[in-house]
C-alpha positions, 0 to 999 in steps of 0.5 A: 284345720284338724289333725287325725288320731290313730287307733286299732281296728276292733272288727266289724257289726252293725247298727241300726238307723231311725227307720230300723235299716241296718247299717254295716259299721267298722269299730274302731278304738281311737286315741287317745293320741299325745302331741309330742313336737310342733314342728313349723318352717322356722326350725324344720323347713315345714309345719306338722304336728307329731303324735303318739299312740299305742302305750307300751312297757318302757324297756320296748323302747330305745332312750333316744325314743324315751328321751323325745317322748319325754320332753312332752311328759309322754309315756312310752309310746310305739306309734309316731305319725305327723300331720302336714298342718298350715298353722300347727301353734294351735296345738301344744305339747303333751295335749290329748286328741281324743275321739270328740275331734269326730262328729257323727255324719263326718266324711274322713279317711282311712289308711291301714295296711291290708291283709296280707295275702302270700304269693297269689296267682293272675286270677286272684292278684290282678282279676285274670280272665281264666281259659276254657276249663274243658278236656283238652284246654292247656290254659286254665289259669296260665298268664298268655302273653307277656310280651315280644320275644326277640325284641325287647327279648325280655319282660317290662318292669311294672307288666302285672303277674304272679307275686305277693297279694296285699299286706301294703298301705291302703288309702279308702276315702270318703267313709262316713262317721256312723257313731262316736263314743267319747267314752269308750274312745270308739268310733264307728265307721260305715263299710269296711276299712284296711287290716284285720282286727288288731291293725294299726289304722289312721283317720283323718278328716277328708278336708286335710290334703296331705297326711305323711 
């Protein structure tokens, strides 16, 4: 079972098939991500594989961090994510996960954070029907009921209403490989994915269950 690499999302084009459709794409600058720790059930109660990405300058990262990412001879890093693996011997410390992990036509997942949005109304945050817009109408864009008044004499947690839209981790399964690039490190994924240009995302081949 593979694990999945990190990467920044570049932003958005299109490409064009054999018959000369043309096919909406995400790019995205993937990898190459450095194993830093093999953790397995003898010494830490589960089996994952740890990864870095994201090269930064030394003095961004505290020596704790520096002293972990030197035990597999890894330059300064910002980003560490695990991957839940059954058999994680298959990977060693300091080993590169590049892009050629992907094939093209390959179903994966991606997970990123949205674009945050503020403090967003009922229409926009949770699709709201509006009320009639004609003179005289007191309910354009108010909320109606939210809920008894007596009893229970106060709202329930969870009732959807105004508040902040977006900026949290958004899971969009089953996307399809369009094109790797081994050379530029660039995969090229159909449709749209979470975040805006610069984001921090995470493919993982749609097989693996349980990503942390």
């Amino acid at each position: 079972m593979s694990v999945g690499i990190l990467g920044t999302k570049l932003g958005m084009t299109q490409v064009f098939d054999e018959t000369g459709k043309a096919i909406p794409v995400t790019v995205i600058q993937a990898g190459p991500c450095i194993v830093t720790q093999v953790k397995t059930i003898q010494t830490d109660g589960y089996s994952a594989v740890q990864v870095a990405y994201g090269e930064v300058k030394q003095k961004a990262l505290n020596k704790p961090e520096l002293g972990h990412l030197a035990k597999s001879n890894c330059a300064p890093m910002r980003h560490l994510h695990e991957y839940r693996l059954e058999n994680p011997s298959e990977f060693q410390l300091g080993q590169q996960i590049k892009v050629d992990a992907f094939s093209t036509g390959q179903t994966i997942d991606v997970i990123g954070t949205s674009i945050g949005r503020g403090f967003a109304g009922y229409q926009k945050r949770h699709n709201f029907k509006r009320g009639p817009m004609s003179h005289g109408s007191k309910n354009h864009r108010a909320p109606g009921s939210t809920g008894a008044g007596t009893t229970p004499g106060r709202v329930y947690p969870g009732k959807r209403m105004a508040g902040r839209l977006g900026g949290s981790q958004v899971t969009i399964r089953k996307l399809t490989v369009i094109r790797v690039d081994s050379e530029r490190n660039l995969i090229l994924i159909k449709g749209a994915i979470p975040g805006k240009p610069g984001a921090l995302v995470n493919v993982v081949p749609a097989t693996i269950v349980g990503h942390k």
